[in-house]
C-alpha positions, 0 to 999 in steps of 0.5 A: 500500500502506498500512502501520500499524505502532506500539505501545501500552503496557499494565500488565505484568498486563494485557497478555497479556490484551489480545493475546488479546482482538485474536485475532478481530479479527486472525483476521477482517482476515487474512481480509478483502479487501485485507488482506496481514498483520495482527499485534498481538503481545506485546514480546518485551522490554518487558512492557507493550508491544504491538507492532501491525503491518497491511499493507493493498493499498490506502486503500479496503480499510482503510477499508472494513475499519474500517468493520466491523471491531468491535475489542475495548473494553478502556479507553484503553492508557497510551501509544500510538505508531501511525502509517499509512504510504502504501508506493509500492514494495518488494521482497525484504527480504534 
């Protein structure tokens, strides 16, 4: 399992347009093949930040995805931390 999980930040006015322009995108890769959760959302706290998560099956479904995903052009963020994570086992959080 492969986990992709950070944030960017943004200008607080320029946020919520940003998270909207994601929503095809994450509408077509909750849809695609190998993909167990995508989210990119507004911080609950911060004004600038965007909180990304996608959970994928394996390697090979994400690569095939980013091979056509065509995500959104919107100019480089002010600061981005996101990193990938290979996930050899889970269970029930609580």
């Amino acid at each position: 399992m492969i986990i992709i999980a950070g944030y960017e930040l943004v200008g607080a006015e320029r946020r919520d347009t940003w998270v909207a322009a994601f929503r095809d995108l994450v509408t077509r890769a909750r849809e695609f093949d190998g993909c167990l959760h995508v989210a990119v959302t507004a911080d609950s706290v911060d004004p600038e930040r965007i909180n990304t998560v996608e959970v994928w099956r394996d390697a090979e479904a994400l690569n095939r995805w980013r091979k056509q995903a065509n995500g959104p052009r919107l100019g480089k963020p002010r600061y981005v931390s996101v990193q990938r994570y290979e996930a050899t086992g889970g269970g029930p959080a609580f």
